[in-house]
C-alpha positions in Angstrom: -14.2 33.0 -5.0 -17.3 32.2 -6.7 -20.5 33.2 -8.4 -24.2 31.9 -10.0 -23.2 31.3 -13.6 -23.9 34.7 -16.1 -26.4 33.0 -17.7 -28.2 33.3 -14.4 -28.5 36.8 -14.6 -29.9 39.5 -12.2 -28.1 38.1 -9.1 -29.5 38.6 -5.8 -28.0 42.0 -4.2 -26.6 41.5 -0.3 -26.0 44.8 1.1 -23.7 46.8 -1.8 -22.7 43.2 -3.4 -23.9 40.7 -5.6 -25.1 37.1 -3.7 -22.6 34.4 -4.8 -25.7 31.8 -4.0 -29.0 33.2 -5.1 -30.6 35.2 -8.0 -34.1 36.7 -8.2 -37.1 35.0 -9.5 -37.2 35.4 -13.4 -40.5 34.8 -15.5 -40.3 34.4 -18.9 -43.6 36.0 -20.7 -45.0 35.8 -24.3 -44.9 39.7 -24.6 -42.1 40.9 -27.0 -41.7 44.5 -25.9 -41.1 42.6 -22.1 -39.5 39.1 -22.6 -39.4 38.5 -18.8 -40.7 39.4 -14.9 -38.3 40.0 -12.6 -39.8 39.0 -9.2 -38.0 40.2 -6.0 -38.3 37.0 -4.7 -35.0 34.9 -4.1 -34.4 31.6 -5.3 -30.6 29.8 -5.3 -29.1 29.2 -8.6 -29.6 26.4 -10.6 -27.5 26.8 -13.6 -24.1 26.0 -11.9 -20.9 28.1 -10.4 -18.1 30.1 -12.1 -15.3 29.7 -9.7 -11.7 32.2 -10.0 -9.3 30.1 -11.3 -6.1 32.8 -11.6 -4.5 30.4 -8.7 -5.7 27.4 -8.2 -8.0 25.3 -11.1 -9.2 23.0 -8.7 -9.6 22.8 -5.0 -11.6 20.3 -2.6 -14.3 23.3 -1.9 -15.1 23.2 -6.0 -14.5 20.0 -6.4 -17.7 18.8 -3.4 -19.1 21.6 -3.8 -18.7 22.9 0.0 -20.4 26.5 -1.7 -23.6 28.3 0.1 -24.4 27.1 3.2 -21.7 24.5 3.2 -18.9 27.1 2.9 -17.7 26.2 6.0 -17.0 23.1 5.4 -13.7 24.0 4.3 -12.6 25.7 8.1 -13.7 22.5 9.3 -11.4 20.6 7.2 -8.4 22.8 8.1 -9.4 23.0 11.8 -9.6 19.2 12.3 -6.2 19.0 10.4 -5.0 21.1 13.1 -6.3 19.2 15.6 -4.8 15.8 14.4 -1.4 18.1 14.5 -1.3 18.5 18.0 -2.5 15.1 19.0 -0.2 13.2 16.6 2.7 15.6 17.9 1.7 14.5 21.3 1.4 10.7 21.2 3.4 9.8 18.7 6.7 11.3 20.0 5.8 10.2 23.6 5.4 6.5 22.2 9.2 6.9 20.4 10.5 7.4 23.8 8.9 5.0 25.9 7.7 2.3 24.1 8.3 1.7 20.5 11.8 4.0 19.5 12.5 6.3 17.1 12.8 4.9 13.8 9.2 2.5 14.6 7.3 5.6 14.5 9.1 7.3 11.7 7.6 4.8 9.1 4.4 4.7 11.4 3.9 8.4 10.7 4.7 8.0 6.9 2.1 5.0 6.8 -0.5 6.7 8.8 -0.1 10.0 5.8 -0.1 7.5 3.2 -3.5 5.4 4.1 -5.2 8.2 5.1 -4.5 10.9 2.5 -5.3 8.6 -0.5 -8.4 7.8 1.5 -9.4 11.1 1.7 -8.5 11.8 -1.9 -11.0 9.3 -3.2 -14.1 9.4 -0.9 -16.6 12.0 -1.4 -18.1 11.4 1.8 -17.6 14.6 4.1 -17.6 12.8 7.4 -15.3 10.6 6.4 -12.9 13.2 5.1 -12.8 14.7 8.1 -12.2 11.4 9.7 -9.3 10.9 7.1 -8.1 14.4 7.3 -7.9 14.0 11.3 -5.8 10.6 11.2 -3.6 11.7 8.3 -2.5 14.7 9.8 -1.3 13.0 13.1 1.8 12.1 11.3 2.8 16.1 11.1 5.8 17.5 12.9 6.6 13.2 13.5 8.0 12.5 10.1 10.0 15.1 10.7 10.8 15.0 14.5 12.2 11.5 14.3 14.9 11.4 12.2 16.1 15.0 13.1 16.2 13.0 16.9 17.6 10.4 15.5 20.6 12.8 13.7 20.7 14.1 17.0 21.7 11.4 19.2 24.4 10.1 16.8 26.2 13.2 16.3 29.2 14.5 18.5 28.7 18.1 19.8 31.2 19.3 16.9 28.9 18.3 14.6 25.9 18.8 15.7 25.2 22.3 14.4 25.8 21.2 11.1 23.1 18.4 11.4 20.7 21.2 12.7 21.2 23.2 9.5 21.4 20.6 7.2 17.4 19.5 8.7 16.7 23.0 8.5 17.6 23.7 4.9 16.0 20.7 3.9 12.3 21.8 5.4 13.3 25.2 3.3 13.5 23.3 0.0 11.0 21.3 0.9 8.4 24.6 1.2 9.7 26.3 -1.8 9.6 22.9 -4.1 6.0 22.5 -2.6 5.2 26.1 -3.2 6.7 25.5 -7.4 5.0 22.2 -7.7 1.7 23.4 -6.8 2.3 26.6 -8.9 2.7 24.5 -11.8 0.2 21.5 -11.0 -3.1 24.0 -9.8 -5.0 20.9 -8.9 -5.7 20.0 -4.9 -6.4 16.3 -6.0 -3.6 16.0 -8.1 -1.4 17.7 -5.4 -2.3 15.3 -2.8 -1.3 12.1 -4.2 2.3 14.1 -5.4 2.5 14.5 -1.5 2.8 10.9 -0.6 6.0 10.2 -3.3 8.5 11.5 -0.7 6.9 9.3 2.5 7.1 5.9 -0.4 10.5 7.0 -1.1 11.8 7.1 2.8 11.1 3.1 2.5 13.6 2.8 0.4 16.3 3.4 2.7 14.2 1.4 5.3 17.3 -0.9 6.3 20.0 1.4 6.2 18.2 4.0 9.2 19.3 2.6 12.5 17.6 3.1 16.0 19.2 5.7 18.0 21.7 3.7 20.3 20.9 5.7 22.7 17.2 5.1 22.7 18.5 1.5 22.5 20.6 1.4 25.5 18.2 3.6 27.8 15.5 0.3 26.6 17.7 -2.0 28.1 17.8 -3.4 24.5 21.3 -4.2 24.5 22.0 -6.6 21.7 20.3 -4.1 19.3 22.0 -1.3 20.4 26.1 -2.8 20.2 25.0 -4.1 16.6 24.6 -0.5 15.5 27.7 0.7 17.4 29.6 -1.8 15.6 28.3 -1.1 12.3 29.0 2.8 13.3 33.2 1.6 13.9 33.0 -0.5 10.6 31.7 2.4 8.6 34.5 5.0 10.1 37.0 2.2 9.7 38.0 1.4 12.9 38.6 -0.8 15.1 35.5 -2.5 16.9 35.4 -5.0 20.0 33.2 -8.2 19.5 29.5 -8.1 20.5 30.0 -9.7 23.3 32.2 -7.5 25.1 30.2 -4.5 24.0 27.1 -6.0 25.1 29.1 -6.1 28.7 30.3 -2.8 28.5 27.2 -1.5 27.9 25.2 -3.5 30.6 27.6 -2.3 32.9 26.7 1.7 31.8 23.4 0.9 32.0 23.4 -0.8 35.3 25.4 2.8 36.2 22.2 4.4 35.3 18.9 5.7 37.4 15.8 4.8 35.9 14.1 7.3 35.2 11.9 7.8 32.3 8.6 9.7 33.1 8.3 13.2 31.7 6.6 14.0 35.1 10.5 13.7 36.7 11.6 17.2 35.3 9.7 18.6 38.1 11.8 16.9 40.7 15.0 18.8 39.0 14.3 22.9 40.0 17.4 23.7 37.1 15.5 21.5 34.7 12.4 22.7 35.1 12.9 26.1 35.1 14.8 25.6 32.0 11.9 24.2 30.1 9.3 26.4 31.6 11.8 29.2 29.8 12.1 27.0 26.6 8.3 26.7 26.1 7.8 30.5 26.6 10.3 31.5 24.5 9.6 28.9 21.3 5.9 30.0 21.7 6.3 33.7 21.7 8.5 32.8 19.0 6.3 30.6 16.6 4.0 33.5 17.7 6.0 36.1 16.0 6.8 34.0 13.0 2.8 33.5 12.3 2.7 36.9 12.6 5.3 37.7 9.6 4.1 34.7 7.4 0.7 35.9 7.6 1.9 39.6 6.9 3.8 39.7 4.4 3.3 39.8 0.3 6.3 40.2 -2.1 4.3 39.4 -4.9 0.4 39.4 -6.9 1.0 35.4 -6.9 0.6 33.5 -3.5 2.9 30.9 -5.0 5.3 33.3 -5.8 5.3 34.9 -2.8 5.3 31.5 -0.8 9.0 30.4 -2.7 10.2 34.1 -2.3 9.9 34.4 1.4 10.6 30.6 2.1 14.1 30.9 0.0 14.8 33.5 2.4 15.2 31.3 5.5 18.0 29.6 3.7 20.4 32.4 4.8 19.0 32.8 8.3 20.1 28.7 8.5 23.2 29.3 7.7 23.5 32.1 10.1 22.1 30.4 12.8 24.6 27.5 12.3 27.6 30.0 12.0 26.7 32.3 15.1 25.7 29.4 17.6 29.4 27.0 16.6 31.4 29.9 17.2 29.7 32.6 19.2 27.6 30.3 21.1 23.9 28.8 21.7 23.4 31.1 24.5 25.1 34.6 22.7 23.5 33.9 19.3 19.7 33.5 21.1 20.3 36.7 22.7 21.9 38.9 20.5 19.5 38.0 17.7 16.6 38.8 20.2 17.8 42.3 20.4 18.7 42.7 17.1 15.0 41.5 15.8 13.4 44.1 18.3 15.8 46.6 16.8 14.3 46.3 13.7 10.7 45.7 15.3 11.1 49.1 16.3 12.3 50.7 12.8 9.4 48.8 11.4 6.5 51.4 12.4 8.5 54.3 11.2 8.8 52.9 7.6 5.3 52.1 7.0 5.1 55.4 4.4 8.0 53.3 2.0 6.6 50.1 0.8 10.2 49.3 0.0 12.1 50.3 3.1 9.3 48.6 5.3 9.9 45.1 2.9 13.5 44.9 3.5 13.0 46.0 7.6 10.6 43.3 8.1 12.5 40.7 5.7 15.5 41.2 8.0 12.9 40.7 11.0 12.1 37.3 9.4 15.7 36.5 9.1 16.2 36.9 12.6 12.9 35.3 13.7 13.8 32.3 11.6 17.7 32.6 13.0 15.9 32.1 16.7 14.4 28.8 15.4 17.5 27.4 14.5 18.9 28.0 17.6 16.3 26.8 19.8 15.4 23.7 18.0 19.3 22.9 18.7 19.3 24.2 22.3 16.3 21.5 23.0 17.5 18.7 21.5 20.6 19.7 24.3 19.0 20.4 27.4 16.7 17.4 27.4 17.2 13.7 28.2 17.1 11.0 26.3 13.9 9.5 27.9 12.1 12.8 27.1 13.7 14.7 24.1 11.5 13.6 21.6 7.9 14.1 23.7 9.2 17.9 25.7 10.5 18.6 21.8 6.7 17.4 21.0 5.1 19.5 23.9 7.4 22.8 22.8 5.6 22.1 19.1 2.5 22.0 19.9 2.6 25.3 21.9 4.7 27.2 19.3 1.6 25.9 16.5 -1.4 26.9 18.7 0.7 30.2 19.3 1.0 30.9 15.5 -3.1 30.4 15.5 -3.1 33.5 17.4 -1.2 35.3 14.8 -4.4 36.5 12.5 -6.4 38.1 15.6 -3.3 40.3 16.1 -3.0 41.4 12.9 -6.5 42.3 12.3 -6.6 43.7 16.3 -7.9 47.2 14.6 -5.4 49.0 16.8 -3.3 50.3 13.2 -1.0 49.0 11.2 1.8 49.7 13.5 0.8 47.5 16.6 2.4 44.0 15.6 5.6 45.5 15.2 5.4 47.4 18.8 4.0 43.5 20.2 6.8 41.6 18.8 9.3 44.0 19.8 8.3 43.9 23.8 8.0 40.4 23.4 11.3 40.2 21.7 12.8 41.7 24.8 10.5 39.5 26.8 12.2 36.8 25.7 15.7 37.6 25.8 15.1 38.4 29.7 13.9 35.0 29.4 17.0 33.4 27.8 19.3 35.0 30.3 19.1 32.1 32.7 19.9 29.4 30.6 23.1 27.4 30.1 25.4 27.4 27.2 25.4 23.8 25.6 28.5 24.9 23.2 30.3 21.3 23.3 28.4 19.5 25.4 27.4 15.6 25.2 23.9 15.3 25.3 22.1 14.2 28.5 21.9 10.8 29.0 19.5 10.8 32.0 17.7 13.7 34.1 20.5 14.0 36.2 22.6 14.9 33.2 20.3 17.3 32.6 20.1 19.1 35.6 23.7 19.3 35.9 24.3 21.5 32.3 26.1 24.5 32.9 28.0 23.4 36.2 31.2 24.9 35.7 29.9 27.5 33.2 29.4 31.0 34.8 26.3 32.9 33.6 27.9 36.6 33.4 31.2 35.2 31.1 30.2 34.6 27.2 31.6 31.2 26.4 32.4 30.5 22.5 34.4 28.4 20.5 37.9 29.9 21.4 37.1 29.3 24.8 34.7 26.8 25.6 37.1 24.1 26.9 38.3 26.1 29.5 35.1 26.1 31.0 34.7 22.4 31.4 33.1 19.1 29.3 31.7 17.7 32.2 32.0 13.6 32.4 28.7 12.7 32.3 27.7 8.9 33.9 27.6 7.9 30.2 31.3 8.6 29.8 33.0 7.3 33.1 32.8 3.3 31.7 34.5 4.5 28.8 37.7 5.9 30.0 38.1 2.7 31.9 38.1 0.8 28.7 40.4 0.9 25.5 39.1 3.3 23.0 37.4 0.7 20.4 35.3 3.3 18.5 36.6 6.3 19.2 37.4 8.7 16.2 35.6 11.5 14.3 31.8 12.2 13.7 29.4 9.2 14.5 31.8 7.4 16.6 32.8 10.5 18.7 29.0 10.5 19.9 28.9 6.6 20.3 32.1 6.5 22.4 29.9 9.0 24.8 26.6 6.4 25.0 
């Protein structure tokens, strides 16, 4: 908010309220007993802007003056940021699988962040910040994407929830530091340049991140990927076989191998492409309905506050996610918690006479909705192949973020204070009709090739519920990946890493 200074007195009137941009016409005259004319003619102010500083002390609108009729400029910022979202979360992923690998665009993303944000700190040209803005914010959603990929592919399926959570409780300390450190540091300038330590800092460990092996392997880049596999076995202390005979183990895999790496080829599978039709509904009603609670909800008088409250409290819905989908399964956890959340959808409307009882009913709708990420973040990353997890992973982003855009006009639909909780909750139960069909991934290697894919959930009837008591029983399927392996003696076989290695 801002306003003509005081010593620009009589402010224009708009409607009921003062004009933040113009003042009336003031004469100064020689008379004492009337020491000025006000005129009711308009004229913008000249002596400057008080701006409210409770929050923030400085912000790129004060600091370029984007006041008046350049008030806008601001939305144009943000809405190009968006836009360099989506098209970053596009191409960037889709080049990591088909052309340049995981960890290449990892430190392309961070570079890209790092140019273009001090660029845009220090030019106070506004095309060009929206230029900078734009190519900076490509690298959103990538920085993050890649190594969580990269995590991914290396884990065995024992471990793999654990390396969900542990990406997941990350982002949650990384939104309530971000929320302290600009609580404390009120300046937008000062906060930007703070934002590119942690991308300078990921360089530091730029030789000990390895390419995903199976990336490397799908490549055909074979030397690459048994020099990672061997450093895996000498890191787990165990036994490795010489390059050479790797190298001809794993030409032999991939010679066992279709090629197939367009994203177009999901059509050609009906199991795998009704799968992700289900899987893009579902993550966008869900990134929908979390919008809808982020934009909702206020703990607190401070936004900062209220930011580190509410983002502390996805740290238990991590952990829960994690629990529920390692022992009562992907497939249980997704649709239990959907019911659950529209139970509470439904209490919602009821409570909104207790400002307390409504908090805690929608907090525990937040847990849920947050619970749901968890386990559908991890139930991509297992129903894709390798040639497309990181760009369908990219394409299920982008439609969960343009979803959440639609999370303001709901709440402000004028249809009562009770409506978003009576449209989550059908779309709630939308969505776990929706999850019904797909296959539980509880223990499963990842999909090496489309094939793979389409053949999750062979062996695992829909109607039984399949956990970690029982999940054995209802087969590990030997995917092509693994056939070479049994035929050979077991050089790297042995817990974490080198389970998943053993399986490229």
């Amino acid at each position: 908010m801002y306003k003509c200074e005081r010593d620009s007195i009589h402010f224009a009137r708009d409607g009921g309220h003062f004009s933040e941009c113009e003042k009336y016409k003031i004469a100064w005259m020689e008379d004492e007993n009337q020491p000025l004319n006000i005129s009711v003619e308009r004229e913008e102010c000249t002596a400057g802007w008080d701006f409210d500083t409770s929050e923030m002390a400085s912000t790129v609108a004060t600091s370029h003056g984007w006041l008046c009729e350049r008030r806008r400029y601001s939305d144009h910022i943000l809405a190009v940021g968006t836009a360099g979202n989506a098209v970053g979360t596009l191409i960037l992923p889709f080049l990591s699988d088909r052309f340049l690998g995981r960890r290449f665009v990892f430190y392309l993303s961070h570079v890209l962040y790092l140019v273009f944000t001090l660029a845009f700190v220090w030019t106070p040209s506004y095309i060009f910040q929206l230029v900078f803005r734009f190519m900076a914010s490509l690298s959103f959603q990538t920085n993050y994407q890649m190594p969580y990929i990269i995590t991914l592919e290396f884990l065995p399926p024992s471990k793999r929830g654990l390396g969900v959570l542990v990406s997941f409780v990350a982002w949650t300390a990384g939104m309530c530091f971000t929320a302290l450190v600009a609580w404390l540091i009120p300046r937008w300038d000062y906060l930007a340049l703070i934002s590119c330590i942690p991308p300078i800092l990921c360089f530091f460990y730029l030789l000990c991140l390895p390419e995903s092996p199976r990336w490397l392997l799908m490549s055909g880049k074979l030397k690459e990927c048994a020099a990672v596999l061997i450093q895996v076995a000498k890191y787990n202390r165990k036994e490795s076989p010489s390059a050479s005979e790797l190298e001809a183990e794993l030409q032999e895999l991939r010679d066992n191998h279709p090629k197939e790496e367009s994203l177009m080829q999901v059509l050609s599978y009906p199991k795998l492409r009704l799968r992700a039709l289900l899987l893009l509904f579902i993550l966008t009603s869900t990134y929908m309905m979390y919008g809808i609670l982020i934009f909702s909800i206020s703990v607190l008088n401070n936004y900062f506050l209220s930011h580190l409250v509410l983002s502390a409290f996805e740290l238990p819905s991590n952990i829960l996610g994690w629990i529920f989908s390692d022992y009562l399964g992907r497939r249980f956890t997704c649709i239990f918690t959907f019911i659950l959340a529209a139970g509470f959808c439904l209490l919602a409307p009821f409570s909104l006479h207790n400002d307390w009882a409504h908090l805690v009913i929608v907090a525990f709708v937040k847990l849920f909705v947050t619970q749901l990420l968890y386990v559908l973040f991890l139930l991509n990353a297992e129903l894709f192949p390798t040639p497309i997890r990181s760009t369908g992973f990219a394409w299920m982003l982008v439609a969960g973020f343009a979803a959440m855009s639609a999370a303001p006009y709901i709440l402000n639909s004028g249809l009562g204070p009770a409506f978003p909780y009576w449209f989550m909750m059908v779309l709630l139960l939308l969505c776990c009709l929706a999850a019904l069909p797909l296959p539980e991934t509880l223990g499963l290697p990842l999909p090496q090739t489309f094939q793979e894919a389409e053949n999750i959930g062979n062996g695992r009837p829909l109607l039984t519920w399949i956990h970690h008591w029982n999940y054995e029983k209802f087969g590990l399927p030997r995917t092509n990946s693994e056939v070479l392996v049994t035929s050979k003696k077991p050089h790297c076989d042995g817990d974490s890493a080198t389970e998943e290695s053993k399986m490229i």
